[in-house]
C-alpha positions in Angstrom: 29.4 -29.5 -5.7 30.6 -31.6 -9.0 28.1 -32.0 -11.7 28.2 -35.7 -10.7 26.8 -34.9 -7.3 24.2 -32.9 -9.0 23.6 -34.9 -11.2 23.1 -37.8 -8.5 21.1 -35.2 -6.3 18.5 -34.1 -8.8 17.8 -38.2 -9.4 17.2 -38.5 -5.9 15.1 -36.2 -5.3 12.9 -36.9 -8.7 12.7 -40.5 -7.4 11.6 -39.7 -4.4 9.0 -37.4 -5.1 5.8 -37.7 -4.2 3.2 -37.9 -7.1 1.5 -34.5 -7.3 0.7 -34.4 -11.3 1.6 -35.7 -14.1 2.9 -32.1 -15.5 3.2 -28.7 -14.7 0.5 -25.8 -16.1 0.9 -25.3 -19.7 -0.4 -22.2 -19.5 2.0 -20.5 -16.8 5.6 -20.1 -16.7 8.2 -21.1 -13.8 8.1 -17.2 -13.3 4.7 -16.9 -12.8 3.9 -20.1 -11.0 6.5 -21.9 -9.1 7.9 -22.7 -5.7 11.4 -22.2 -4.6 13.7 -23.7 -1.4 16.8 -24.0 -0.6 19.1 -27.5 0.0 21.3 -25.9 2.3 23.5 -28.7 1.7 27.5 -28.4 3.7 28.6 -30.5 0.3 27.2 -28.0 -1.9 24.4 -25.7 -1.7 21.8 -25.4 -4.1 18.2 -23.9 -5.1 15.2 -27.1 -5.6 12.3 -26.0 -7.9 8.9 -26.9 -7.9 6.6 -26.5 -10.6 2.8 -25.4 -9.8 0.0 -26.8 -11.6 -3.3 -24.5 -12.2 -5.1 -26.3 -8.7 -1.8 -25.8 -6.6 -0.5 -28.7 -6.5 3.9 -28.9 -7.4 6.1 -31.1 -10.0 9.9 -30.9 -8.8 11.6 -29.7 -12.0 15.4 -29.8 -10.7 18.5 -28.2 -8.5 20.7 -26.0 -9.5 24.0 -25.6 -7.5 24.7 -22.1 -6.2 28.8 -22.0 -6.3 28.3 -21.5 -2.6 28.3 -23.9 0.9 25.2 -24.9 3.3 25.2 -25.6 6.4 23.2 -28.6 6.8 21.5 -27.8 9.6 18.9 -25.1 10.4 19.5 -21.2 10.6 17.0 -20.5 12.5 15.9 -17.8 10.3 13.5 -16.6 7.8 13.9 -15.3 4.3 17.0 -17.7 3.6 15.7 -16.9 -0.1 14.1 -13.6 -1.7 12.6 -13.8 -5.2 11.8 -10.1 -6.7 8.1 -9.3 -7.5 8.2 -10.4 -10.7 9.9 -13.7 -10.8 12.5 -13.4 -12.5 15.1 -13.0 -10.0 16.2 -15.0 -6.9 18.3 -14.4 -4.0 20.0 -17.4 -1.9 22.4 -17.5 1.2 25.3 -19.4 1.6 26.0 -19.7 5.4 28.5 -22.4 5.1 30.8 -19.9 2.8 29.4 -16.4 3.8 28.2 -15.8 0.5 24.5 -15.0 -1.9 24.2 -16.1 -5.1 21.9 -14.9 -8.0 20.1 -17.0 -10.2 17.7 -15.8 -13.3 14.2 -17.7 -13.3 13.0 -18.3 -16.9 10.3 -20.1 -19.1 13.3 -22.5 -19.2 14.5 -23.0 -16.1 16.8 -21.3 -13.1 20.7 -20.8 -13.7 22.9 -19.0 -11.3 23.8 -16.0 -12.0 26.7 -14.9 -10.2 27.8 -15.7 -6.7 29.3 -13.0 -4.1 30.9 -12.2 -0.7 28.2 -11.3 1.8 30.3 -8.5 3.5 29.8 -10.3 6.7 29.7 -13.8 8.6 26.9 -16.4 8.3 24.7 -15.2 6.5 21.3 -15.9 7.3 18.2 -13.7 5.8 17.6 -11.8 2.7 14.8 -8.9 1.6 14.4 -7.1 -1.8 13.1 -3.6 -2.9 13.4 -2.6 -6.3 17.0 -2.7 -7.2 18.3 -2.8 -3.1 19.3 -6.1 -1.5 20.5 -6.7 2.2 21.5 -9.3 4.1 21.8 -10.1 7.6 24.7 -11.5 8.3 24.4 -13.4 12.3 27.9 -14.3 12.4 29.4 -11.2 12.6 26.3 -9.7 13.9 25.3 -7.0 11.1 23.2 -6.5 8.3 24.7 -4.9 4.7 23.6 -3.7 1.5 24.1 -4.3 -2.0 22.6 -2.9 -5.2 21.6 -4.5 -8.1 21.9 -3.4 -11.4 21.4 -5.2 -15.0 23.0 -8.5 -13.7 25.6 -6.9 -11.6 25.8 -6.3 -7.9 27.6 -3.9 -6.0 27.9 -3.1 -2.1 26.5 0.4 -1.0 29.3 2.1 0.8 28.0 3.1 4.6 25.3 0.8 4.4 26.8 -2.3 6.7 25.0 -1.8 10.5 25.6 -3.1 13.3 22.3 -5.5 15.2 21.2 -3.9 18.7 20.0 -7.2 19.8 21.1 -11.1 19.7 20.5 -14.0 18.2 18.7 -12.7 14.8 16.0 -14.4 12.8 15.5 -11.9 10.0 15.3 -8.9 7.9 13.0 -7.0 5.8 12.4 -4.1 3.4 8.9 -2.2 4.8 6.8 -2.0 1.3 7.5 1.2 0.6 11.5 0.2 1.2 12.1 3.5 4.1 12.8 0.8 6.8 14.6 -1.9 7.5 13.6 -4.3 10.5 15.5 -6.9 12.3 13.7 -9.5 14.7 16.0 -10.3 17.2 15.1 -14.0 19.2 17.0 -13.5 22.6 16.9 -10.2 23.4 13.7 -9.9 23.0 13.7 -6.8 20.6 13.1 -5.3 16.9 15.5 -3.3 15.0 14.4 -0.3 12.9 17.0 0.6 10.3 15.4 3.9 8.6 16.6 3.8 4.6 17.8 7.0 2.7 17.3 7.8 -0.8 20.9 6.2 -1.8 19.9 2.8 -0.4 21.7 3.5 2.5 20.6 2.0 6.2 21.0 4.3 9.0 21.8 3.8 12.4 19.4 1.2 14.5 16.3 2.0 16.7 15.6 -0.7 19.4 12.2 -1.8 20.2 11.2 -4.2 22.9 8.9 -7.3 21.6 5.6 -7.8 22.9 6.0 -11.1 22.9 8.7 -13.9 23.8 11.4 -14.9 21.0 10.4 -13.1 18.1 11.4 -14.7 14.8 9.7 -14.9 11.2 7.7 -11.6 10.5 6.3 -10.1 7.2 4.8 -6.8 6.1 1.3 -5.9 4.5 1.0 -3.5 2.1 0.0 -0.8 4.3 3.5 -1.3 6.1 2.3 -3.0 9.3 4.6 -5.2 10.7 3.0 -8.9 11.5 5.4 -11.2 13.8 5.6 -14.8 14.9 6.9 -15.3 18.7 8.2 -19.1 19.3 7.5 -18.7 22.6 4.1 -19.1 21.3 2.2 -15.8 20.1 2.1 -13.5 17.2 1.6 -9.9 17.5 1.5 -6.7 14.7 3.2 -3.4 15.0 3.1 -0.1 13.1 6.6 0.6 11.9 8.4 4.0 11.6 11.8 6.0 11.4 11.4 6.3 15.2 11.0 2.2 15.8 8.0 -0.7 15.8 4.7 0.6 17.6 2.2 -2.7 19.0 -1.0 -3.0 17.7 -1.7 -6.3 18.6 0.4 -7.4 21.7 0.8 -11.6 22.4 -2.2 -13.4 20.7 -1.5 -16.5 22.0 -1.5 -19.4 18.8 -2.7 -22.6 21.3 0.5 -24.1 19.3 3.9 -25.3 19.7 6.9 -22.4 18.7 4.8 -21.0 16.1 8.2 -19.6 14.5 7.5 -18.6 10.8 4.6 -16.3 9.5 3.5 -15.1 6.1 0.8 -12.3 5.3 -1.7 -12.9 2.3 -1.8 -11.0 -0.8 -4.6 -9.1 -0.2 -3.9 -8.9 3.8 -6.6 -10.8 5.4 -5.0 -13.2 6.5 -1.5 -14.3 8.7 -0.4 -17.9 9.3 2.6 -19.0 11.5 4.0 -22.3 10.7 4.2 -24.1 14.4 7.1 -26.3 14.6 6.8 -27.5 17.9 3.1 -28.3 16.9 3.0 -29.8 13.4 0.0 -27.2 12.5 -0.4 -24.1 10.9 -2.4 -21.3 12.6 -4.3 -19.2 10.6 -5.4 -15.1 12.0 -7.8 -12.7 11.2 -6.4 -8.8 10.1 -8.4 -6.4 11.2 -8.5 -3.2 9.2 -6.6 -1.7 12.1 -4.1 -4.3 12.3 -4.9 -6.5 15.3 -4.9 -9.9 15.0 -7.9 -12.8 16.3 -7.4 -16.4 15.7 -9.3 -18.2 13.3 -9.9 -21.1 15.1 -10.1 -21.0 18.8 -7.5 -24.1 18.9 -5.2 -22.3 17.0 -4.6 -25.6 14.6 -6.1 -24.1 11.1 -4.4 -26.9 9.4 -2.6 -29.9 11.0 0.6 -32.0 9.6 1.2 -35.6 10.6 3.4 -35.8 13.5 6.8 -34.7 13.4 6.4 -32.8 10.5 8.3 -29.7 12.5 7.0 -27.1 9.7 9.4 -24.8 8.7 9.0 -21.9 6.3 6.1 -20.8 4.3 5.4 -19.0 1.2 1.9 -17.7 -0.5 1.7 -17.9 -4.1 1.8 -15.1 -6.7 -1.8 -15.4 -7.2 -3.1 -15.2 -3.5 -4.2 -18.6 -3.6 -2.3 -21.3 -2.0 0.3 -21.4 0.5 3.0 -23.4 1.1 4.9 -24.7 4.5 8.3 -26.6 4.1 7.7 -30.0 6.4 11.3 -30.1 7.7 10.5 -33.4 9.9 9.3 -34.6 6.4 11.6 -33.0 4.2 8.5 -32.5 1.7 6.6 -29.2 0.8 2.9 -29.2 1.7 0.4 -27.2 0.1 -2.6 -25.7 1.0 -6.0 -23.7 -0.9 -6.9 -21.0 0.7 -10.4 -20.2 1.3 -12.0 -16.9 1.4 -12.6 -17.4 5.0 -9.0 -18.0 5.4 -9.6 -21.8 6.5 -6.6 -24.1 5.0 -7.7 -27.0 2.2 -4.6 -29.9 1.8 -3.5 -30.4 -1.6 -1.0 -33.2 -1.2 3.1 -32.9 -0.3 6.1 -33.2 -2.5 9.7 -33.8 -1.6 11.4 -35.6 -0.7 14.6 -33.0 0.3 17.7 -33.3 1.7 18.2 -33.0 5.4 18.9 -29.2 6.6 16.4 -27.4 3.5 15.4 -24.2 4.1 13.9 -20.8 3.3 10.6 -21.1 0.6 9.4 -18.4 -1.9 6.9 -18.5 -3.8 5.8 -16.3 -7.6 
């Protein structure tokens, strides 16, 4: 994209925010308190910032292009972005020009980085560990690996795998970064990819869903597996070298095609974003891992109409969450309580058609 079209883009979108604050926390840095998506745009892809202010509420602060291609229309995928632990790195796919691009996240701002080949076709999902990166790559049907060093980022020989399954949604690093998993929409299955101590992925383990059209899924720190089903469940697994174990098989949501789900910091608490729904549902962890709605309807929070929620993120801090309102093209927020119930805090956008993937320090 020409730095006219940015240009052009970045007024757009600051005129067409909605209010949330005057300014952003003087007291916390884009690092440490910030929201992330992606524009996904087919004329030039691009990462949109958000400020967040000390009550949770976001200030857009700017796009900056990645070098790379959008699609412009939905991946139907989770983790098109990856921010490390501490903030100060960002991940992005390019599925319109089968690339990733790196951008640094300062007090200042974000700037790209550099901007690479994928080692595959459409990419479509990112995870992190350390200084290990992989993508999965739906187009040609394989996920790959990459390590990141000091700025530079070089692919790990052997570690390209082929997918068991079809149509993929995502991939992700366990916590302690051993495995690898793969949710895998229309077969109906997980992949297990067990990770040597060279970063290497090894040959896939297939493991049958317990529920229908598994897509978004994330990880507590006790390396449980927590997935959302659009057919309309979400269910939790154990997760080993020898494949994904069910705890919690099918607990129904009461919800449209909950697709996306996020885990809270201190892993209490699971939402799936419900696109067919426009409503968040909100579940229980129990120390062993099974899951119990938190509201018999299944609607812990509830968009206007059409909002066809997307992605979600939890801030650094625990305390809010974030859902990207694709029928909106907005961000919503949301406090959370310490019964896990959802409190509004307001929307910002507005974003270009197609957005996608959200991350959150």
């Amino acid at each position: 994209m020409t730095t006219r079209k940015l240009a052009v883009l970045a007024a757009a979108l600051a005129a067409l925010a909605v209010p949330a604050a005057a300014s952003a926390s003087s007291t916390e840095t884009l690092s440490q308190a910030a929201v992330f998506t992606l524009t996904n745009s087919a004329a030039g892809n691009g990462v949109a910032t958000f400020a967040r202010n000390e009550d949770g509420t976001l200030v857009y602060t700017g796009t900056v292009s990645s070098g790379g291609l959008g699609t412009g229309a939905n991946l139907g995928s989770q983790g098109a972005i990856a921010l490390d632990p501490d903030g100060h790195t960002l991940f992005a796919v390019n599925a319109g020009s089968d690339s990733i691009s790196e951008f640094a996240v300062t007090n200042s701002g974000v700037s790209l980085v550099t901007t690479f080949a994928s080692n595959g076709a459409l990419p479509i999902s990112l995870t992190l560990h350390g200084r290990l990166l992989y993508v999965l790559n739906a187009g040609s049907k394989s996920i790959s690996g990459f390590r990141v060093d000091a700025g530079a980022v070089t692919p790990i020989a052997g570690s390209t795998q082929p997918l068991l399954g079809t149509n993929p949604a995502e991939v992700a690093f366990s916590p302690r970064g051993t495995q690898l998993v793969v949710t895998e929409k229309s077969s109906n299955t997980l992949d297990t990819y067990a990770v040597d101590g060279a970063g290497r992925a090894g040959a896939p383990v297939s493991s049958p869903s317990a529920g229908g059209t598994p897509f978004g899924f994330a990880f507590d720190q006790r390396g449980r597996a927590f997935v959302s089903e659009a057919a309309g469940s979400a269910s939790s697994y154990t997760v080993d070298d020898s494949g994904a174990g069910v705890i919690s098989g099918a607990v129904a949501t009461n919800q449209g095609a909950p697709c996306w789900l996020v885990v809270t910091r201190n892993g209490r608490f699971a939402y799936t974003a419900n696109a067919g729904g426009s409503s968040i549902s909100g579940f229980a962890i129990a120390p062993d891992g099974s899951l119990a709605l938190l509201d018999p309807s299944g609607a812990t929070a509830s968009l206007p109409a059409g909002s066809h929620p997307l992605d979600e993120a939890v801030s650094g801090n625990g305390r809010f969450l974030y859902v990207l309102a694709d029928g909106r093209h907005t961000i919503a927020g949301y406090r959370i309580g310490e019964d896990g119930s959802l409190s509004p805090l307001g929307e910002v956008g507005a974003l270009p058609a197609g957005a996608l993937g959200l991350a959150s320090s």
